[in-house]
C-alpha positions in Angstrom: 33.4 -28.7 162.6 34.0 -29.6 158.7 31.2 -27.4 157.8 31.9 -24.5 160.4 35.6 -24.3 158.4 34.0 -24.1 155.1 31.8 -21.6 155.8 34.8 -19.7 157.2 36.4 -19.9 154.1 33.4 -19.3 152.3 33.6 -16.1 154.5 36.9 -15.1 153.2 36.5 -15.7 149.7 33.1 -14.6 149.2 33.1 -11.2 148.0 36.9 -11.9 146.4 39.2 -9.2 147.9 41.8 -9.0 145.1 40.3 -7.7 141.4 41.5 -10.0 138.0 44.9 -7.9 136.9 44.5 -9.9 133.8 41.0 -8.0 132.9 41.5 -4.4 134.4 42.7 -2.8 131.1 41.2 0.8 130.4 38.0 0.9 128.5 39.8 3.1 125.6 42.4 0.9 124.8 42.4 0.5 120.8 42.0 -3.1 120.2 40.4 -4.7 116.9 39.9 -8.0 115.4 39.7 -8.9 111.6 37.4 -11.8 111.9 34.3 -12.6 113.1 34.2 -12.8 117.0 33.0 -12.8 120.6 34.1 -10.8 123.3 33.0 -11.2 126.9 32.1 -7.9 128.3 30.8 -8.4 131.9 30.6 -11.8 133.9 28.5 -10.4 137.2 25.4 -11.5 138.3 22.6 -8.5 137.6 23.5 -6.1 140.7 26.8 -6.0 140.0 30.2 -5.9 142.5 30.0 -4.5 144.5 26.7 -4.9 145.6 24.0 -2.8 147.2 23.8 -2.9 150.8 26.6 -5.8 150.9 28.6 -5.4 154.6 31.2 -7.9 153.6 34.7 -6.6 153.7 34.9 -7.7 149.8 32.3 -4.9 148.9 33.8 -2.0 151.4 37.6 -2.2 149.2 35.7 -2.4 146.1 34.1 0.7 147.3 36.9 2.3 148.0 38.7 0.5 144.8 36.6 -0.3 142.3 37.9 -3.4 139.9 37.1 -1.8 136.0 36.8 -5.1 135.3 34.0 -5.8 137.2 30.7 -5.4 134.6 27.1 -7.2 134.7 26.7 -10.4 132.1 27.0 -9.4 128.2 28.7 -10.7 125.0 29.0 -8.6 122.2 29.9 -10.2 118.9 31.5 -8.5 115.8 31.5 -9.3 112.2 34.4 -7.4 110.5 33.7 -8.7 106.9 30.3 -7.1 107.0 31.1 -4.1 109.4 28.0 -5.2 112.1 27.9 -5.7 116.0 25.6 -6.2 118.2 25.2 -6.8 122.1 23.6 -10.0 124.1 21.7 -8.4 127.4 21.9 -4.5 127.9 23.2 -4.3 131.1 22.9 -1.2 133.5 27.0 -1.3 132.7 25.8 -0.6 128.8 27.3 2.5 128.3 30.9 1.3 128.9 30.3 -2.0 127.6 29.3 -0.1 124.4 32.5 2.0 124.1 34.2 -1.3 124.8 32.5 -3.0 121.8 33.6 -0.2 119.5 36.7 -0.9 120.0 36.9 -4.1 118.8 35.8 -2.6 115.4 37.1 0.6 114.6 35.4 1.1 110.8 31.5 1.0 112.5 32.0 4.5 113.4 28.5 3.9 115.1 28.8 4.1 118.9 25.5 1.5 119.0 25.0 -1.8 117.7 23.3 -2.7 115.0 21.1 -4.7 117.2 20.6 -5.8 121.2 19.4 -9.4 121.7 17.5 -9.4 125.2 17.6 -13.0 127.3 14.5 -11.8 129.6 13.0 -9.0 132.0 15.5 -9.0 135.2 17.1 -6.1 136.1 20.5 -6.9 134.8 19.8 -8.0 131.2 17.5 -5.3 130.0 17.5 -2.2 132.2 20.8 -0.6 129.5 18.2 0.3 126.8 17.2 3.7 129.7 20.4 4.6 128.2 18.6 4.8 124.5 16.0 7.6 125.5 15.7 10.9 126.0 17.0 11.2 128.8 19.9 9.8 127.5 21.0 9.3 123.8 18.0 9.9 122.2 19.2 7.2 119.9 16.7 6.3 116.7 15.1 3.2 116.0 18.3 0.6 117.1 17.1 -3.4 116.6 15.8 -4.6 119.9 15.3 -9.0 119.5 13.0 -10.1 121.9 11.1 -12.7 122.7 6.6 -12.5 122.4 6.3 -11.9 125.8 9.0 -9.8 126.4 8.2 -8.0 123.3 4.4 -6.8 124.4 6.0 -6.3 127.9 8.2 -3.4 126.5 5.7 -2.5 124.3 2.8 -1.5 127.3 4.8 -0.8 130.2 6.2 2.6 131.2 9.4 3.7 130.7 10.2 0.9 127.4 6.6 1.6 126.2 8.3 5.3 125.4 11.4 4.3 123.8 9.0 2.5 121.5 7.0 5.6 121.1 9.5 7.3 120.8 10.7 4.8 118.1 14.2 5.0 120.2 14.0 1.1 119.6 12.2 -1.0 116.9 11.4 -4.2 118.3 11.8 -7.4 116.6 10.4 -10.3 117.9 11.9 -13.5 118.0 10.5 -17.3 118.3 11.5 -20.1 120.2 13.9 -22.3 118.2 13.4 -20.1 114.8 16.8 -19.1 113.1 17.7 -15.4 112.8 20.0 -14.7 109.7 21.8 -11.3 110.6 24.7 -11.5 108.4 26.5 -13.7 106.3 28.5 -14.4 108.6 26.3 -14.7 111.7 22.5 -16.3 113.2 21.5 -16.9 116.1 18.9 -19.3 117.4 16.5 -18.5 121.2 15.3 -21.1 122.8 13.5 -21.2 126.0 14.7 -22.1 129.7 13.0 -22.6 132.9 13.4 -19.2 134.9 11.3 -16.9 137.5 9.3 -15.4 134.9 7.2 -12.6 136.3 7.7 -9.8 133.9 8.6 -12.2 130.2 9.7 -15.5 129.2 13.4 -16.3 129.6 15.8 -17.9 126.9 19.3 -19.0 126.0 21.1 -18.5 122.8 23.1 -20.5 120.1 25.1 -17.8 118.7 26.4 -19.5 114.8 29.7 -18.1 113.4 31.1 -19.0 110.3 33.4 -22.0 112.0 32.4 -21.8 115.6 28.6 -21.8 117.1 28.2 -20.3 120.6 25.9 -21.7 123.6 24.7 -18.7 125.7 22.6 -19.6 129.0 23.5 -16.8 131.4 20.4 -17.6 133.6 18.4 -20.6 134.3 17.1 -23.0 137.2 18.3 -25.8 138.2 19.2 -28.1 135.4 16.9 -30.9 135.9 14.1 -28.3 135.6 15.0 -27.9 131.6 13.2 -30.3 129.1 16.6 -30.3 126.8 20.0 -32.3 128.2 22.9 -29.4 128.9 25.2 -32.3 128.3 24.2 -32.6 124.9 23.5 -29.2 123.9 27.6 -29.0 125.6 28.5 -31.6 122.7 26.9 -29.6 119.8 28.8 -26.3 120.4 33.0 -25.0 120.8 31.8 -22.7 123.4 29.5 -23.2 126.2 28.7 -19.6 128.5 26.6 -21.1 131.3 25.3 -19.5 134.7 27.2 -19.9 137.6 25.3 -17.5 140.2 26.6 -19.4 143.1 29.7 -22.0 143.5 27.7 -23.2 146.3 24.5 -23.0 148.4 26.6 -22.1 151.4 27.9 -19.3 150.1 24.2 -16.9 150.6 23.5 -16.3 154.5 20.7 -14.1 154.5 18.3 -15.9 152.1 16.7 -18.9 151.5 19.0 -20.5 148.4 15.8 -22.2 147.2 14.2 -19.3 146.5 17.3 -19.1 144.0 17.7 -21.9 142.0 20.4 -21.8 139.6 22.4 -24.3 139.8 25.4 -24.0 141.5 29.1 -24.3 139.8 29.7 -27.6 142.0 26.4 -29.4 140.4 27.4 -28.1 137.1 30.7 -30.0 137.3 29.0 -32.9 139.2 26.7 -32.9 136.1 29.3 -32.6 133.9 32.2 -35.0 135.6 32.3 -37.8 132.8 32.6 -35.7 129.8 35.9 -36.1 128.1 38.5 -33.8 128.8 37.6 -31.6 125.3 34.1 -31.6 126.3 34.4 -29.8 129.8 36.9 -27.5 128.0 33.8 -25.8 125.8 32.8 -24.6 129.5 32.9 -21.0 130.3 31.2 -20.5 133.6 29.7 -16.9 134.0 27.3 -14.8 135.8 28.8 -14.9 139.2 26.8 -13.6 142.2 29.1 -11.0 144.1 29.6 -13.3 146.5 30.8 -16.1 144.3 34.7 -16.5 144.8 35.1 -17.3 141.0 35.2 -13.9 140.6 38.9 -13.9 142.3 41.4 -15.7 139.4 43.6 -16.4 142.7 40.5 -18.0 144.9 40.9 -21.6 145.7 37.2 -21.8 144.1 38.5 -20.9 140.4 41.6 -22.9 141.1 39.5 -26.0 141.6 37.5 -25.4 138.2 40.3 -24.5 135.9 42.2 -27.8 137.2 38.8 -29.8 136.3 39.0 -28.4 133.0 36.4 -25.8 133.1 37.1 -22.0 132.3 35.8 -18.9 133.8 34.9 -15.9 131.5 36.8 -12.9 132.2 36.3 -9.5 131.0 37.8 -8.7 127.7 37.8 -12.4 126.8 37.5 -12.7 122.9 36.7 -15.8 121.3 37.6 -16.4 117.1 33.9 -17.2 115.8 
């Protein structure tokens, strides 16, 4: 009986009816920041909300009201001092994530980044760079960092292979655990995390500011899978953005959840139950399936994690680095 409740509730929550009011600010509102930061510009798991083919009621009002607010993973950092910004994932949301970005630094008159860091080949975290060919902007020769594998799988494979062609991108590859100097302000570090890999490896980034570094896993299997402790990597950083696909595994009816292994928010905060009070504040959960309930600030689900000391990103977050 326990269980039939919670799935009923489950059932209510699921596809989170009312949008965050905090995060539905328009896209053009002129907003800037005079030192080096982060800003949060989608928290949704690669498909998006609402979601293809999704019967719940949550989907149908979003439909019919869509929540602005609502955009796939990607952080987008900014470096006033030396006029730079670039993009983490390039979402199929890119091209308002992009006019978003802008505004947090007014003087790069550039509508693109001066480079896109890619996590790995699933739909949601590399699909955006359609929006740099032809087709599209026709843009000319933006930084693309990826890693080897991902790297030669752009390279060979219609339609990237083209915006290399068409030197639309210029790839730069990155290696596991090597340091990337891109201003003096800013580096960031890849490293590699267990993932359904079909089309390229997939990493995580540590993302160094001037005072503040940055952990950055927005996918990954379950936890146990990794060969590195998330608890420790947790007490070497100020901000911790990890996956939370699913707050739990009863939350997906019409597939197997092992065939999805991230780990859910409820392990994550099993996981992370003994750190001290400032430790679980460096957690930022994000990547949220449409039909996780963190996506509602008013669910019962993100009550729970706030009052354990965890955060949730939300769109427009911005973070002093």
């Amino acid at each position: 009986m326990k269980n039939l409740i919670y799935l009923l509730l489950v059932c209510v929550y699921s596809c989170n009816l009312a949008p965050d009011k905090k995060a539905t600010a328009a896209v053009s509102e002129q907003v800037s920041t005079t030192q080096t930061s982060l800003i949060v510009l989608g928290n949704v798991q690669d498909a998006g909300s609402p979601h293809i083919a999704c019967k719940k009621e949550c989907c149908r009002v979003l439909f019919q009201n869509p929540d602005e607010s609502r955009k796939v993973v990607s952080l987008g950092i900014v470096d006033p001092e030396n006029n730079r910004k670039y993009l983490f994932d390039a979402t199929p949301d890119m091209t308002e994530q992009l006019k978003t970005l802008k505004n947090y630094l007014p003087k790069n008159t550039n509508e693109i980044v001066d480079g896109i860091f890619l996590t790995h080949a699933h739909i949601g975290h590399y699909t955006g760079l359609m929006y740099l060919g032809t087709e599209a902007l026709g843009a000319s020769n933006v930084n693309v960092f990826a890693m080897p594998v991902m790297d030669s799988y752009l390279r060979n494979n219609g339609p990237w292979s083209q915006l290399v062609g068409n030197q639309n991108i210029s790839l730069q590859t990155l290696n596991n655990k090597l340091v990337i100097s891109l201003t003096s302000n800013l580096s960031v570090i890849p490293f590699l995390v267990p993932h359904r890999d079909e089309y390229s490896e997939t990493v995580g980034f540590k993302i160094i500011g001037p005072n503040k570094t940055v952990l950055f896993i927005p996918d990954i299997d379950k936890w146990h899978k990794w060969d590195t402790n998330i608890v420790d990597e947790i007490k070497q950083v100020d901000y911790a953005f990890l996956d939370a696909g699913f707050f739990s595994e009863t939350e997906i009816d019409n597939r197997d959840i092992s065939e999805i292994p991230h780990p859910t928010v409820l392990e994550s905060m099993a996981l992370f139950d003994k750190l001290p009070t400032q430790e679980k504040n460096k957690v930022w959960f994000i990547h949220m399936n449409h039909t996780n309930p963190m996506l509602n600030p008013e669910s019962e689900q993100s009550k729970l994690v706030i009052s354990k000391g965890y955060h949730i990103a939300r769109f427009k977050d911005i973070f002093t680095l």
